[in-house]
PDB file of the backbone (N, CA, C, O) and the ligand in Angstrom, with CONECT records:
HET     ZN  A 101       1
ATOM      1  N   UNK A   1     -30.545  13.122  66.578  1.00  0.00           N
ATOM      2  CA  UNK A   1     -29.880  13.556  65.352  1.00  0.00           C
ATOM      3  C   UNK A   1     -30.857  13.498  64.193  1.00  0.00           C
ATOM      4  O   UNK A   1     -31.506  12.461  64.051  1.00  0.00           O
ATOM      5  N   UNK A   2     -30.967  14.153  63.645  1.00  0.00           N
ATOM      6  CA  UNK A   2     -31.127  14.608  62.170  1.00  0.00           C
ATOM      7  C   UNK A   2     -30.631  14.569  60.946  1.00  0.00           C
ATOM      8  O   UNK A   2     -29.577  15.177  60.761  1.00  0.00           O
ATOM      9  N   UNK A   3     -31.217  13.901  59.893  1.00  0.00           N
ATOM     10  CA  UNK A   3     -30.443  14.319  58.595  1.00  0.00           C
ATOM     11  C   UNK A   3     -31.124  15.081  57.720  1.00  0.00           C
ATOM     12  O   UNK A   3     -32.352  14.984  57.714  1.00  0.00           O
ATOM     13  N   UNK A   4     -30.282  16.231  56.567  1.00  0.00           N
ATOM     14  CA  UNK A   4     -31.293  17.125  56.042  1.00  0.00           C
ATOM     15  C   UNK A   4     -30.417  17.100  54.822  1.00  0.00           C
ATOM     16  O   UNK A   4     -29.222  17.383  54.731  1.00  0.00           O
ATOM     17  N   UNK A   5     -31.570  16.556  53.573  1.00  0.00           N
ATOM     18  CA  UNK A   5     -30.467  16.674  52.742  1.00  0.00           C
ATOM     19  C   UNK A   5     -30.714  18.028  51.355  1.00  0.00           C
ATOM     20  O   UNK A   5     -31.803  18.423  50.940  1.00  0.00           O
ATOM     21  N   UNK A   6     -29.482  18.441  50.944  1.00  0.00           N
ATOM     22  CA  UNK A   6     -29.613  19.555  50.033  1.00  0.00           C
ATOM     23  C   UNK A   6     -29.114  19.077  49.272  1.00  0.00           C
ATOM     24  O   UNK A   6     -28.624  17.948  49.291  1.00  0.00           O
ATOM     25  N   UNK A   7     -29.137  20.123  48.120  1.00  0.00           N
ATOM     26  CA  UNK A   7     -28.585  19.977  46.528  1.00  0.00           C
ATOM     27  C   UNK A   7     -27.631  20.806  46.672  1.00  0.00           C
ATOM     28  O   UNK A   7     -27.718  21.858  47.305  1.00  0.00           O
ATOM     29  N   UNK A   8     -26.584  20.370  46.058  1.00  0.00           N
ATOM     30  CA  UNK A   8     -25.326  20.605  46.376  1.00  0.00           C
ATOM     31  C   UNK A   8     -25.018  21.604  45.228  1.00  0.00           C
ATOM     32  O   UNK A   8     -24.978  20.891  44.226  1.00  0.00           O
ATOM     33  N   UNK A   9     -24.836  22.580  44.947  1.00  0.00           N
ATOM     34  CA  UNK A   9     -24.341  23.911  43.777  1.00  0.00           C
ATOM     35  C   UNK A   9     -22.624  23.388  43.778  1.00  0.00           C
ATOM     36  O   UNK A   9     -22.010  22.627  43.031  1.00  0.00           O
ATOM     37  N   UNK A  10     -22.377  23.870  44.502  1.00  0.00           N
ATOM     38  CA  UNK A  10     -20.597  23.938  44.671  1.00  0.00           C
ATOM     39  C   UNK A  10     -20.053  22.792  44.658  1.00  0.00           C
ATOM     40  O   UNK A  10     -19.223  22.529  45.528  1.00  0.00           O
ATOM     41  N   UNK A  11     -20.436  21.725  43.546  1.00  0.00           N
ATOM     42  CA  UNK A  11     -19.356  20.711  43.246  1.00  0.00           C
ATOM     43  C   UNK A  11     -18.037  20.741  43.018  1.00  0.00           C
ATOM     44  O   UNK A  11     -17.342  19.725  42.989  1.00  0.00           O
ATOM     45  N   UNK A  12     -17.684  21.706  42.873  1.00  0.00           N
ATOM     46  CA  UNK A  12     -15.910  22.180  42.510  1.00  0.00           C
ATOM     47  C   UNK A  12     -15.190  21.836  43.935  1.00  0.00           C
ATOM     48  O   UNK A  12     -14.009  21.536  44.105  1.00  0.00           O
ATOM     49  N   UNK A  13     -16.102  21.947  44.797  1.00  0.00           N
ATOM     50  CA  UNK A  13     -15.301  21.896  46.082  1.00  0.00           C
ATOM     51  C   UNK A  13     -15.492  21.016  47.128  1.00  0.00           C
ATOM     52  O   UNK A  13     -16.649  20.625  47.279  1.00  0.00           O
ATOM     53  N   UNK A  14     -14.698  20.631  47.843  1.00  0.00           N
ATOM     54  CA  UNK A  14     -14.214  19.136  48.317  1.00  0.00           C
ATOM     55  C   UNK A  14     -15.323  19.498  49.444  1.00  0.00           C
ATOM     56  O   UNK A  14     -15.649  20.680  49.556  1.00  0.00           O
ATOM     57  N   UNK A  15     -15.888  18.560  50.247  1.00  0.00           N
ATOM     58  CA  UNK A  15     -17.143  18.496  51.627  1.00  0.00           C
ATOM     59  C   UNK A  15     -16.065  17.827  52.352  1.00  0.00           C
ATOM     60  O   UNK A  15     -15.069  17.188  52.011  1.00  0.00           O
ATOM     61  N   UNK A  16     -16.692  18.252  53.690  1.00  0.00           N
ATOM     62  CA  UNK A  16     -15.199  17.424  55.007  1.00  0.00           C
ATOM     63  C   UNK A  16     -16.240  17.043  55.963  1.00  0.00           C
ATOM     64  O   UNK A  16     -16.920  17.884  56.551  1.00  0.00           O
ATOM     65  N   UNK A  17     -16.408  15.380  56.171  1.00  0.00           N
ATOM     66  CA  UNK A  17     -17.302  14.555  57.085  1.00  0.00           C
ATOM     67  C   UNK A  17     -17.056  14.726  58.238  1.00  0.00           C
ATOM     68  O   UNK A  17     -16.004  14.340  58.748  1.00  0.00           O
ATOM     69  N   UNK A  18     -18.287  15.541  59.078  1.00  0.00           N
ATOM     70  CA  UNK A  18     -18.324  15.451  60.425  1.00  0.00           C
ATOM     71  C   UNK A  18     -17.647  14.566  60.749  1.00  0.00           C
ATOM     72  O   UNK A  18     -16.533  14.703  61.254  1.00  0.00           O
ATOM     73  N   UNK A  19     -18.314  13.296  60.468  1.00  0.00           N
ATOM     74  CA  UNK A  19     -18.089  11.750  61.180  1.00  0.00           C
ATOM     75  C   UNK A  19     -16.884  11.283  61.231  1.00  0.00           C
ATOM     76  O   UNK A  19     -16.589  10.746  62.299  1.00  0.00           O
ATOM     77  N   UNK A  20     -16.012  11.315  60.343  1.00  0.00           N
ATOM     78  CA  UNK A  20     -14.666  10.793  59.691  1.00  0.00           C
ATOM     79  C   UNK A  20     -13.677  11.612  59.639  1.00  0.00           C
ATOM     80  O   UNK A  20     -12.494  11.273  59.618  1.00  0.00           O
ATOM     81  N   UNK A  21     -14.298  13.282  59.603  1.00  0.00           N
ATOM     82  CA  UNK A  21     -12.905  14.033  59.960  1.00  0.00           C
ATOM     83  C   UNK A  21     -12.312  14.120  58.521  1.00  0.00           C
ATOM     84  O   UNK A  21     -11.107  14.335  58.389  1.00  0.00           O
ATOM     85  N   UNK A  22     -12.933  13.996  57.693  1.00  0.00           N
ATOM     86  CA  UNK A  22     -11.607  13.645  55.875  1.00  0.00           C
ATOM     87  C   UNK A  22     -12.467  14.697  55.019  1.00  0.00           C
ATOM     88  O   UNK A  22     -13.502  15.313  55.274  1.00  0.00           O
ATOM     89  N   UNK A  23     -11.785  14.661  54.118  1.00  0.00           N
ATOM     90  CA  UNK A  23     -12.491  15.722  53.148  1.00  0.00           C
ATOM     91  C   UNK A  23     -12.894  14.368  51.882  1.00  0.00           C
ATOM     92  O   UNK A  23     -12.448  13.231  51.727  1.00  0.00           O
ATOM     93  N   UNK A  24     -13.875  15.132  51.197  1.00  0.00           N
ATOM     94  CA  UNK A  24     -14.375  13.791  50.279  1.00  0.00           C
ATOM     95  C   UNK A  24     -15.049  14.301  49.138  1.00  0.00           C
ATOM     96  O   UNK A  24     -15.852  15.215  49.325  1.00  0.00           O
ATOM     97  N   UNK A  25     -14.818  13.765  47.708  1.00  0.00           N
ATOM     98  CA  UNK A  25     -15.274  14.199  46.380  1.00  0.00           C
ATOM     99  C   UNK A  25     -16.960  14.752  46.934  1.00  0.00           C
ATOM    100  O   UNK A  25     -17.506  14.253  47.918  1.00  0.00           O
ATOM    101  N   UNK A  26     -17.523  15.731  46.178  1.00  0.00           N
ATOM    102  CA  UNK A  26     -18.797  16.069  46.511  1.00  0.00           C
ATOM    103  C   UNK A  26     -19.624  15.543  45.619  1.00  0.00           C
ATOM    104  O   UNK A  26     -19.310  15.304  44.453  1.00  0.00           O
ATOM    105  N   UNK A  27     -20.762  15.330  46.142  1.00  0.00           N
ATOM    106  CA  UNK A  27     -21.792  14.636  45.497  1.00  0.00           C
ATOM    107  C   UNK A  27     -23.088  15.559  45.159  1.00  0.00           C
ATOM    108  O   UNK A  27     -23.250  16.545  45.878  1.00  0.00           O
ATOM    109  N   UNK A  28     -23.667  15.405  44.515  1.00  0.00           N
ATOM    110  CA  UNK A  28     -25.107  15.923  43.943  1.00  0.00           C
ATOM    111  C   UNK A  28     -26.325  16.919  45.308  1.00  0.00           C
ATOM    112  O   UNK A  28     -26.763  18.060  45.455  1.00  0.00           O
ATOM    113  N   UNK A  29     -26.408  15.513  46.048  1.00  0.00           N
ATOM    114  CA  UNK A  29     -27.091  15.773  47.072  1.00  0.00           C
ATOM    115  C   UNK A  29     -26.239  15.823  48.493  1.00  0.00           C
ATOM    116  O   UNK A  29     -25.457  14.966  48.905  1.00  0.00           O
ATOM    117  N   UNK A  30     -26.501  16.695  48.934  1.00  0.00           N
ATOM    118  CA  UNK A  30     -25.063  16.482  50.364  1.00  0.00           C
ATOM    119  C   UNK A  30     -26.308  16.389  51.789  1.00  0.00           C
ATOM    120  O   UNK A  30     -27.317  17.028  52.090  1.00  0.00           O
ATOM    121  N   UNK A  31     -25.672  15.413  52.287  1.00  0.00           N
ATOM    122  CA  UNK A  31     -26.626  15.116  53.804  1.00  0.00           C
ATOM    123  C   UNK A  31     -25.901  16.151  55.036  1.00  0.00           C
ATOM    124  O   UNK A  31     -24.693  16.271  55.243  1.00  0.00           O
ATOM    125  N   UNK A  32     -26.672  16.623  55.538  1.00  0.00           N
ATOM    126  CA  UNK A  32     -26.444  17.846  56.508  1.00  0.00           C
ATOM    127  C   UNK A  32     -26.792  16.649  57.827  1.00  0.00           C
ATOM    128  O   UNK A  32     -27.616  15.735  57.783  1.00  0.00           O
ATOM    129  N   UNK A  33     -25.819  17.037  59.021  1.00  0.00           N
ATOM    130  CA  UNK A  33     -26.174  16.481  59.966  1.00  0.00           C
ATOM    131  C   UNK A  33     -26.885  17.421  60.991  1.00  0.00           C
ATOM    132  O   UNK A  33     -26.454  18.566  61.120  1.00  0.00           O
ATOM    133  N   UNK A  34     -27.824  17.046  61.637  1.00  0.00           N
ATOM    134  CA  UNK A  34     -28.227  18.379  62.642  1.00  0.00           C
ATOM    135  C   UNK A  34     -28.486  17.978  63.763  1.00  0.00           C
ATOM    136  O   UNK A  34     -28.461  16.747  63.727  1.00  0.00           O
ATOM    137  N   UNK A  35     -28.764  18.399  64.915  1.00  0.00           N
ATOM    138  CA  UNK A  35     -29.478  18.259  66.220  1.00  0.00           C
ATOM    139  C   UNK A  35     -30.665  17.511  65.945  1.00  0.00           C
ATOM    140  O   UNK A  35     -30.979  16.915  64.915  1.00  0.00           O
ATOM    141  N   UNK A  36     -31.545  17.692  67.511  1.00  0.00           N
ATOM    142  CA  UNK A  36     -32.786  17.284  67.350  1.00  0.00           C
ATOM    143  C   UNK A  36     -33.162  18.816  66.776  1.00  0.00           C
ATOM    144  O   UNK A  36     -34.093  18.876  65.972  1.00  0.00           O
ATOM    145  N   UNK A  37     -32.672  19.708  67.048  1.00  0.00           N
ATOM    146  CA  UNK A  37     -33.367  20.982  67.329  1.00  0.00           C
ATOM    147  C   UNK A  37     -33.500  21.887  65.826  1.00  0.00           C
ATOM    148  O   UNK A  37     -34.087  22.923  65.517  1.00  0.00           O
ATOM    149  N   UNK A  38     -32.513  20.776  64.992  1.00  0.00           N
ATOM    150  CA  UNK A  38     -32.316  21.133  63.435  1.00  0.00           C
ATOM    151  C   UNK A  38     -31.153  22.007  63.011  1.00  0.00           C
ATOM    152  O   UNK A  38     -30.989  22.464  61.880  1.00  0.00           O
ATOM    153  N   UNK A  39     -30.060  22.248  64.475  1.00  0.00           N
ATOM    154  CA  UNK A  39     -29.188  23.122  63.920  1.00  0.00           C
ATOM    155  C   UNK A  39     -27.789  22.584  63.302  1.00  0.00           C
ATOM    156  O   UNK A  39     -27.055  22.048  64.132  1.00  0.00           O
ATOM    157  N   UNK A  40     -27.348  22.641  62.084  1.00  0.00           N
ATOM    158  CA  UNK A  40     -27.012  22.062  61.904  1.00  0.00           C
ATOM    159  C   UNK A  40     -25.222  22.022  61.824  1.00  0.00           C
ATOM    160  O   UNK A  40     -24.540  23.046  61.788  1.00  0.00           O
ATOM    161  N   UNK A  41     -24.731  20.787  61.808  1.00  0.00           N
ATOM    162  CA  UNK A  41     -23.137  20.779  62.411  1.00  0.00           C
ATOM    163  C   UNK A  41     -22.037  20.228  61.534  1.00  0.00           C
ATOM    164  O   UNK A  41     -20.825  20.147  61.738  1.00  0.00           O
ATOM    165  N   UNK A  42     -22.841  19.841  60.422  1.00  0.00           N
ATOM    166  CA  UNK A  42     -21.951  18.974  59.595  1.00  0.00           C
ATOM    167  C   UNK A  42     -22.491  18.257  58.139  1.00  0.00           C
ATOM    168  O   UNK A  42     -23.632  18.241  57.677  1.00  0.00           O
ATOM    169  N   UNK A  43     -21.521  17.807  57.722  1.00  0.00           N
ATOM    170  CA  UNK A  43     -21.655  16.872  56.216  1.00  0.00           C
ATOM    171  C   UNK A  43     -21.427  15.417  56.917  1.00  0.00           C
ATOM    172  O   UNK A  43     -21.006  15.159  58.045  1.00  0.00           O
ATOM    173  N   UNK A  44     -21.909  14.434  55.714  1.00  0.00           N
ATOM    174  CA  UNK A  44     -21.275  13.212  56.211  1.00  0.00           C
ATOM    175  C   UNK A  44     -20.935  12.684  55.076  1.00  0.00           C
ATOM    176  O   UNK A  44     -21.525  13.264  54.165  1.00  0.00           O
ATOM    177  N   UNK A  45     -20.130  11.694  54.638  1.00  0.00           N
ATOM    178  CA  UNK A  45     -19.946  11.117  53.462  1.00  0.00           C
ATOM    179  C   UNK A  45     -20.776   9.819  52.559  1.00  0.00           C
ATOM    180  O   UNK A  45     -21.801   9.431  53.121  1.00  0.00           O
ATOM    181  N   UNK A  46     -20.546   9.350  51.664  1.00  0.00           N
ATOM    182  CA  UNK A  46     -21.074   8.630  51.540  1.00  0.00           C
ATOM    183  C   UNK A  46     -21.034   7.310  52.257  1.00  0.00           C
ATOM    184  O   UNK A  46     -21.867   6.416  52.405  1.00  0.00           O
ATOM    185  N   UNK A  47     -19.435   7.531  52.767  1.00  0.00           N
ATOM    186  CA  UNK A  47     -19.040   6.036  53.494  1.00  0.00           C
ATOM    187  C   UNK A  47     -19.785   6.291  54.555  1.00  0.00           C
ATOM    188  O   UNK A  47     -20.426   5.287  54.868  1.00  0.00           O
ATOM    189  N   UNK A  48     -19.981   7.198  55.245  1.00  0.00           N
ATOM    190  CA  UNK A  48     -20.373   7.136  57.042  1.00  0.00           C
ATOM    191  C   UNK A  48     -21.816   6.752  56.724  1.00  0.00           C
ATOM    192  O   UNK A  48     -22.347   5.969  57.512  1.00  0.00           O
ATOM    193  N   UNK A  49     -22.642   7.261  55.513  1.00  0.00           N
ATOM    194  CA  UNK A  49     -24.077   7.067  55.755  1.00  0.00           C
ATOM    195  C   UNK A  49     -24.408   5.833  55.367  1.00  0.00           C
ATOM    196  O   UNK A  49     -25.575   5.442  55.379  1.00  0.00           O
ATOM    197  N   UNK A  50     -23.046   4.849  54.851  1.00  0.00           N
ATOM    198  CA  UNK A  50     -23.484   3.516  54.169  1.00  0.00           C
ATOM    199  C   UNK A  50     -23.478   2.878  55.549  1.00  0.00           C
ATOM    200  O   UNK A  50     -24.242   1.914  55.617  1.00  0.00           O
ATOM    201  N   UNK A  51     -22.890   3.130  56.543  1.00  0.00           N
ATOM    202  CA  UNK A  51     -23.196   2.187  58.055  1.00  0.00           C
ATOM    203  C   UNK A  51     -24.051   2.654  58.188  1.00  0.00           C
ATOM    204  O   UNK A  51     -24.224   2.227  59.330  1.00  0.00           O
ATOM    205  N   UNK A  52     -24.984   3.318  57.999  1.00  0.00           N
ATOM    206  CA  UNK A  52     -26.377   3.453  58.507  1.00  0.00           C
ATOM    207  C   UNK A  52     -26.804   4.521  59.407  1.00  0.00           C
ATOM    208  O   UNK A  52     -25.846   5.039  59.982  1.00  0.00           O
ATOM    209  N   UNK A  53     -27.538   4.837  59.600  1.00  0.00           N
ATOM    210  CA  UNK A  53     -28.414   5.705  60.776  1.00  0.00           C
ATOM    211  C   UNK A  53     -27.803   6.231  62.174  1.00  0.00           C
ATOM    212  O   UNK A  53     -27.326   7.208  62.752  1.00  0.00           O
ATOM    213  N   UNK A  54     -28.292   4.400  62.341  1.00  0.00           N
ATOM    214  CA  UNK A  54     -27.961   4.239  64.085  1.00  0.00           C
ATOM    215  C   UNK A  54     -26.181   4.471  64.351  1.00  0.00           C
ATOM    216  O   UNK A  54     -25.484   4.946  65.247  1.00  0.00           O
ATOM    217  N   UNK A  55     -26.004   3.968  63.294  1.00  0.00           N
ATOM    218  CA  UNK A  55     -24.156   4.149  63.373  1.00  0.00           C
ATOM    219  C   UNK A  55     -23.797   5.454  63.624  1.00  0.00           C
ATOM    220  O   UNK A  55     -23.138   5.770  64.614  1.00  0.00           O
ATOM    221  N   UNK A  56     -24.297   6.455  62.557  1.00  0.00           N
ATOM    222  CA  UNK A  56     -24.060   7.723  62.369  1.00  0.00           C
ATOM    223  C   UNK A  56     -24.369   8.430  63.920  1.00  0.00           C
ATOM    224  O   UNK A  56     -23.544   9.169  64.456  1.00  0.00           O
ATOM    225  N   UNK A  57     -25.698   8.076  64.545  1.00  0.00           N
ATOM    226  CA  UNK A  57     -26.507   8.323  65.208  1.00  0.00           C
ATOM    227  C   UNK A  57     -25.675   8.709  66.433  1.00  0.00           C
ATOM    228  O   UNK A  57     -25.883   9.728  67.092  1.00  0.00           O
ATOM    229  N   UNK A  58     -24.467   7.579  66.750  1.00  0.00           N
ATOM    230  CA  UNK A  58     -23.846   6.662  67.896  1.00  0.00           C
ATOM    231  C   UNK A  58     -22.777   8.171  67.729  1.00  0.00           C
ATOM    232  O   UNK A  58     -22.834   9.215  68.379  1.00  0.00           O
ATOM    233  N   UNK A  59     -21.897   7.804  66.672  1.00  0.00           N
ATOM    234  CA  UNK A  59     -21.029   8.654  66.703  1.00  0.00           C
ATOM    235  C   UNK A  59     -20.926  10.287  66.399  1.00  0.00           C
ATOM    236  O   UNK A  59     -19.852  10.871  66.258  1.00  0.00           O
ATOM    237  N   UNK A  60     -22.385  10.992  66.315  1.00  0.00           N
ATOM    238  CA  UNK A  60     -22.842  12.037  66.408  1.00  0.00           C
ATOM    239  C   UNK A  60     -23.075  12.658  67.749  1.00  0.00           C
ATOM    240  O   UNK A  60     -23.144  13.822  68.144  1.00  0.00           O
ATOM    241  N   UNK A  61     -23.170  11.535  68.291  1.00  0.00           N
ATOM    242  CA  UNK A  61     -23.289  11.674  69.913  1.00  0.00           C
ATOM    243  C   UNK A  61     -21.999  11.626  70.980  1.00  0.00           C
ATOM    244  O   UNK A  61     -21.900  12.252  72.036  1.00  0.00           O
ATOM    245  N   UNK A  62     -21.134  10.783  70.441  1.00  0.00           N
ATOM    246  CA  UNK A  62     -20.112  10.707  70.707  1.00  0.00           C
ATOM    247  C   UNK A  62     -19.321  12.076  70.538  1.00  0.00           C
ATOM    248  O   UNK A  62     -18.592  12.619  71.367  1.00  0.00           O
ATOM    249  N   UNK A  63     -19.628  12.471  69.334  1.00  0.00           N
ATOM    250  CA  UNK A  63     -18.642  13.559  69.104  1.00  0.00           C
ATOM    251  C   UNK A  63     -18.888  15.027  69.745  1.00  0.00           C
ATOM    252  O   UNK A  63     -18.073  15.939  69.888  1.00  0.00           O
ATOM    253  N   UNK A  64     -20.562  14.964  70.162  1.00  0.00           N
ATOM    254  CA  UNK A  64     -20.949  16.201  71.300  1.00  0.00           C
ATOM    255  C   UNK A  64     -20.395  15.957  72.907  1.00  0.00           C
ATOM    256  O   UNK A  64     -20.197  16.821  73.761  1.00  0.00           O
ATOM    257  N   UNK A  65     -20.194  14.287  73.027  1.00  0.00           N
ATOM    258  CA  UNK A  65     -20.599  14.093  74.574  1.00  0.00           C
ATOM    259  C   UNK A  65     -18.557  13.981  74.675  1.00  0.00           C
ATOM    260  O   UNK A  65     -17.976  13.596  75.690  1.00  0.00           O
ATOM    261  N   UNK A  66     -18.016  14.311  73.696  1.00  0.00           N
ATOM    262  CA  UNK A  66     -16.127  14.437  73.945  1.00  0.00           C
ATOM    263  C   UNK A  66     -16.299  15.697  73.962  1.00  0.00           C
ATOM    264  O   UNK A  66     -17.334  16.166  73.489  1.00  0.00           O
ATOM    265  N   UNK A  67     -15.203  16.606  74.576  1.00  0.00           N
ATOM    266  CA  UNK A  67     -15.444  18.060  74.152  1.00  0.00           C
ATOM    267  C   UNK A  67     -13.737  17.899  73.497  1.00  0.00           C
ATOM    268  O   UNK A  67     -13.455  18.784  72.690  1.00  0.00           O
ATOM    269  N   UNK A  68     -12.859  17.085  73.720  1.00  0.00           N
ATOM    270  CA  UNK A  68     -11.594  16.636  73.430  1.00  0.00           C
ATOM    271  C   UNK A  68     -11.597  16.780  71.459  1.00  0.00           C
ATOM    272  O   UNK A  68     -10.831  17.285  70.638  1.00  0.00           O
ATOM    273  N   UNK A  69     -12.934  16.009  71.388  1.00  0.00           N
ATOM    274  CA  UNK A  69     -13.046  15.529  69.867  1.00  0.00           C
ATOM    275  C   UNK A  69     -13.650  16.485  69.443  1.00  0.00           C
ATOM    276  O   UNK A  69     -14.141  16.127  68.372  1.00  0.00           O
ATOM    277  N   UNK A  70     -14.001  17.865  69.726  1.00  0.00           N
ATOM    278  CA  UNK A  70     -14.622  18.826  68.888  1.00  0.00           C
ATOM    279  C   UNK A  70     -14.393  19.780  68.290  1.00  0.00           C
ATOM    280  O   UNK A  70     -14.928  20.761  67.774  1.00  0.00           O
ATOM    281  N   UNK A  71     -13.558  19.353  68.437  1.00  0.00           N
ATOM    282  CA  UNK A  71     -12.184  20.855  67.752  1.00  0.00           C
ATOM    283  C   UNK A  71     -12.696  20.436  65.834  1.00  0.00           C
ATOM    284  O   UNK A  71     -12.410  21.329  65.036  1.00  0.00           O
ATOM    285  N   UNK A  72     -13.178  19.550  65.428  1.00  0.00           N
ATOM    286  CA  UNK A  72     -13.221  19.125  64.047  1.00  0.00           C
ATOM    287  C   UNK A  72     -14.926  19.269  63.721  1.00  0.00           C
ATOM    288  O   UNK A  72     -15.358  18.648  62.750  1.00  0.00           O
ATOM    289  N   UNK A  73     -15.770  20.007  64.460  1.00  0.00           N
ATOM    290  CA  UNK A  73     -16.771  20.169  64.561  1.00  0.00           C
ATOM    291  C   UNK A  73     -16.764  21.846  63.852  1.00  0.00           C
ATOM    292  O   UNK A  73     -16.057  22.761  64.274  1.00  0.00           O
ATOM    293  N   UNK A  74     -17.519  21.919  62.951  1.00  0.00           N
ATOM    294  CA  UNK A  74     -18.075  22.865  62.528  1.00  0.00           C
ATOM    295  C   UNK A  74     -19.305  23.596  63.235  1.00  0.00           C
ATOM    296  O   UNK A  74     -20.508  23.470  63.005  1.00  0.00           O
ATOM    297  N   UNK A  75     -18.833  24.170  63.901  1.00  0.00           N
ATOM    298  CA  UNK A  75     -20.233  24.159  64.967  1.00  0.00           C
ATOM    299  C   UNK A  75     -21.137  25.886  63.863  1.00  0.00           C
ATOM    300  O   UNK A  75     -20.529  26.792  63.293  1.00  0.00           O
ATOM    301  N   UNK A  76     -22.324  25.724  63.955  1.00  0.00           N
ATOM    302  CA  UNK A  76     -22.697  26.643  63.041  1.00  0.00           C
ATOM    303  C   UNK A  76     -22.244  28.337  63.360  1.00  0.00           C
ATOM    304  O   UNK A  76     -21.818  29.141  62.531  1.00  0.00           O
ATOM    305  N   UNK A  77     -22.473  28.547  64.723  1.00  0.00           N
ATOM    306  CA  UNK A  77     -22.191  29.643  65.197  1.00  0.00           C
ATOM    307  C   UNK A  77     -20.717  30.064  65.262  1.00  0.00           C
ATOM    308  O   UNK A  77     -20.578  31.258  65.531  1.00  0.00           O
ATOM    309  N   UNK A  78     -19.706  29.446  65.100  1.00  0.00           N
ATOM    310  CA  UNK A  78     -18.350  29.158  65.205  1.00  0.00           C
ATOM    311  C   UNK A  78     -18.060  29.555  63.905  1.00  0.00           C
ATOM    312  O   UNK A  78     -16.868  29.863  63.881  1.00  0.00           O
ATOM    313  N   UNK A  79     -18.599  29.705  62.754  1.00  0.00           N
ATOM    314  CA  UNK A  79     -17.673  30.453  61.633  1.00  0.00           C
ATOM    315  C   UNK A  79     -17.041  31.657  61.670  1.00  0.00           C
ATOM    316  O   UNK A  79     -17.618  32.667  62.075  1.00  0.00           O
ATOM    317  N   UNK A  80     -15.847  31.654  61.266  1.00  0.00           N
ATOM    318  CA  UNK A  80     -15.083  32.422  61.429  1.00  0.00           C
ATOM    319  C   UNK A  80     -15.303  33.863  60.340  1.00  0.00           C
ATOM    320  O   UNK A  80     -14.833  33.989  59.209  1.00  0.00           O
ATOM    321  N   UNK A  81     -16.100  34.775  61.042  1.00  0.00           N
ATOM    322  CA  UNK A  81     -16.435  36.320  60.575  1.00  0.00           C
ATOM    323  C   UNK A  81     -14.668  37.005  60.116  1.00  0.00           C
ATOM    324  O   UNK A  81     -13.566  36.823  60.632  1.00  0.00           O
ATOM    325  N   UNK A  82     -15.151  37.864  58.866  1.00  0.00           N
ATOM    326  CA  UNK A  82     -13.620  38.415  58.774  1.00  0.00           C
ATOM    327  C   UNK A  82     -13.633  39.991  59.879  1.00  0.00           C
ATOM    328  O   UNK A  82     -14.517  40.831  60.051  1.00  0.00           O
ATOM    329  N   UNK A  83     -12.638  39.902  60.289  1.00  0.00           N
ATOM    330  CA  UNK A  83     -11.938  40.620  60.603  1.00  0.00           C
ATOM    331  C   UNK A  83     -12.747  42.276  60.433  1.00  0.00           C
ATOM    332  O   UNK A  83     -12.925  42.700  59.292  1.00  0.00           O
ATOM    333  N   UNK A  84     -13.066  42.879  61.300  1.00  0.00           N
ATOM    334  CA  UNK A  84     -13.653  44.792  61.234  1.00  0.00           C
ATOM    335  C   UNK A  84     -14.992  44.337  60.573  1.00  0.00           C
ATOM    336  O   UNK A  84     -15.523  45.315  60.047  1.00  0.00           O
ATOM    337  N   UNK A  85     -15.713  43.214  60.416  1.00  0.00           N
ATOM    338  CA  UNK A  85     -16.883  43.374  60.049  1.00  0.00           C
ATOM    339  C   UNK A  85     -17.935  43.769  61.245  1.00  0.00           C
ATOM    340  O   UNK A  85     -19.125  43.950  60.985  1.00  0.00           O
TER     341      UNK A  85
HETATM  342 ZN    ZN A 101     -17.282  10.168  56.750  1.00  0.00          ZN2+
END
């Protein structure tokens, strides 16, 4: 796992933590979660990144190696295109 962090433009609008599944006030800088491979799958909050790394690390893995638990996964390729495009 990977973290990649950006500057966040769209403060008006709420970020929803991979890790936790919740939606959460947005912050300045937003941490992107990614693969090894850099693609990336998610936000995390401030709470998930205050356990740390390895924590994040654990349950980043967890949440690829359930396929049960992935329905809350933003998977990058998985956005939803409108309709006759
Ligand atoms: Zn979280």
């Amino acid at each position: 796992m990977q973290l990649q962090i950006e500057c966040n433009r769209a403060l008006s609008q709420k970020q929803f933590c991979l890790i936790c599944n919740h939606f959460f006030e947005p912050t300045e800088a937003k941490v992107i979660i990614c693969n090894d491979q850099g693609d990336a799958f998610g936000e995390a909050c401030p709470q998930c990144l205050g356990k740390g790394f390895n924590w994040l690390s654990g349950r980043f893995e967890q949440l690829l190696s359930h396929p049960q638990k992935r329905e809350g996964i933003h998977f990058p390729r998985n956005r939803k295109v409108p309709a006759g495009v």
